[in-house]
Structures are given as structure tokens and as C-alpha cells.
C-alpha positions, -999 to 999 in steps of 0.1 A, spaced: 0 0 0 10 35 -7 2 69 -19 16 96 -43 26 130 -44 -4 145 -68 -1 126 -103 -20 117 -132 -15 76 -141 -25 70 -175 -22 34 -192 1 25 -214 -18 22 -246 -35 58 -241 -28 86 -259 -10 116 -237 -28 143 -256 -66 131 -261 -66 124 -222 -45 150 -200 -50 185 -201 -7 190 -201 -8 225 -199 -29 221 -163 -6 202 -149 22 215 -156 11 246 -143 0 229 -111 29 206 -106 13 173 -111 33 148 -122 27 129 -153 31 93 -151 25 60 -179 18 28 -157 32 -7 -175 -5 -22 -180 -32 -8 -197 -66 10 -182 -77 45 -182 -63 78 -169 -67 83 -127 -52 113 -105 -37 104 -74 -29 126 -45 -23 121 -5 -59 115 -2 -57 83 -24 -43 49 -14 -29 26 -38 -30 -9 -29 -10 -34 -54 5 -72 -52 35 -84 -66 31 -122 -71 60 -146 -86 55 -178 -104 20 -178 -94 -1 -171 -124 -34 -188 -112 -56 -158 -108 -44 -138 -132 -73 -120 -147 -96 -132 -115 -104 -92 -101 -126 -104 -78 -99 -122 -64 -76 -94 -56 -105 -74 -43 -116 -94 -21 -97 -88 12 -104 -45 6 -140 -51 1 -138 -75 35 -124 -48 54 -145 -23 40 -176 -40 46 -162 -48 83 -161 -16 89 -198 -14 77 -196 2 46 -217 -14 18 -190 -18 -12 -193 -48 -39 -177 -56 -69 -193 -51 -103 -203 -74 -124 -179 -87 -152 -162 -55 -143 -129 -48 -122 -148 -17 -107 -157 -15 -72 -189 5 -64 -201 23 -31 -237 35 -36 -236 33 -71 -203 48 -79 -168 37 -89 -145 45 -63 -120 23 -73 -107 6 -105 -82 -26 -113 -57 -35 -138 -32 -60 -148 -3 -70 -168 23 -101 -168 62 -91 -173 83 -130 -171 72 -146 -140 56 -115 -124 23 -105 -120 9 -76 -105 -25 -62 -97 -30 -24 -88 -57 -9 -73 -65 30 -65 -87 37 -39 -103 74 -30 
């Protein structure tokens, strides 16, 4: 788990230009940052927390979101907070609203799964 200094994450198929307003955040100091797997474009700041895994040679639930999820939305719903997963999605909801999205990518052996929550 960690957070950022304010930056925008976009994935690494998406086009700088057509998503990020450069001039904005250039003038406001926000770093500008291309992640390894795909997904869209997400700010982080010190009011987000990122929550990733690194696995090695342990490909089994590549893919399985729901998987990776599952121990936030736990805790979250401990807590008594009424989050789920959508369907066929890698978004998790809270009253009807993304508040966090997934995303995935193999490099050798390693696979990792990122998450940003708000």
C-alpha cells in the first residue's frame, strides 16, 4: 500500500494528448506518469491509497479481479460500509459509484494487480 505526491497515471496504450489536459498540470505541478499495463487515466494525491500485489511464479488468478479485491472489500464491509464488486467489471462500487478501479499486466514470471482507492 501507498500513496503519491499528486499525479495523473495513464495506461500504457493511451494517448498523452486526447486524455491529459498538459498545460494544467504543468502549471500545477502534477506529475505525469505512464503505468506498465493498460486502463484508463486516474489522479492520485495524498488522499488516495494505492493498494498493489507483486506475485511470482503464481499465475493462477491472473485475470480473477474479484480475487484481488476481495480482502479490501472484506475490510471495507467490516467496517460497515456497503461496497461490492461489479459485475464482469474490475470496478468497485459504493452507492452506485466507482470509487476504485483494477488493472493487470504479466512481465516473465511476475504479475501484478494495482488498485487506487479514493
Amino acid at each position: 500500500m501507498y500513496i503519491n505526491q499528486p499525479s495523473v497515471i495513464i495506461g500504457k496504450n493511451q494517448n498523452v494528448w486526447a486524455e491529459v489536459n498538459v498545460d494544467y498540470i504543468r502549471q500545477h505541478d502534477i506529475q505525469l506518469v505512464r503505468r506498465t499495463s493498460g486502463g484508463g487515466a486516474v489522479y492520485h494525491d495524498m488522499g488516495n491509497l494505492i493498494f498493489e500485489n507483486i506475485l511470482v511464479d503464481d499465475d493462477t488468478e491472473f485475470g480473477n479481479y474479484a480475487y484481488f479485491a476481495k480482502s479490501v472489500l472484506a475490510a471495507l464491509q467490516k467496517l460497515g460500509i456497503d461496497v461490492k464488486m461489479k459485475e464482469n467489471s474490475s470496478d468497485l462500487i459504493f452507492r452506485d459509484k466507482k470509487f476504485s478501479g483494477m488493472t493487470m499486466f504479466k512481465n516473465g514470471t511476475s504479475l501484478a494487480a494495482a488498485d487506487d482507492y479514493v
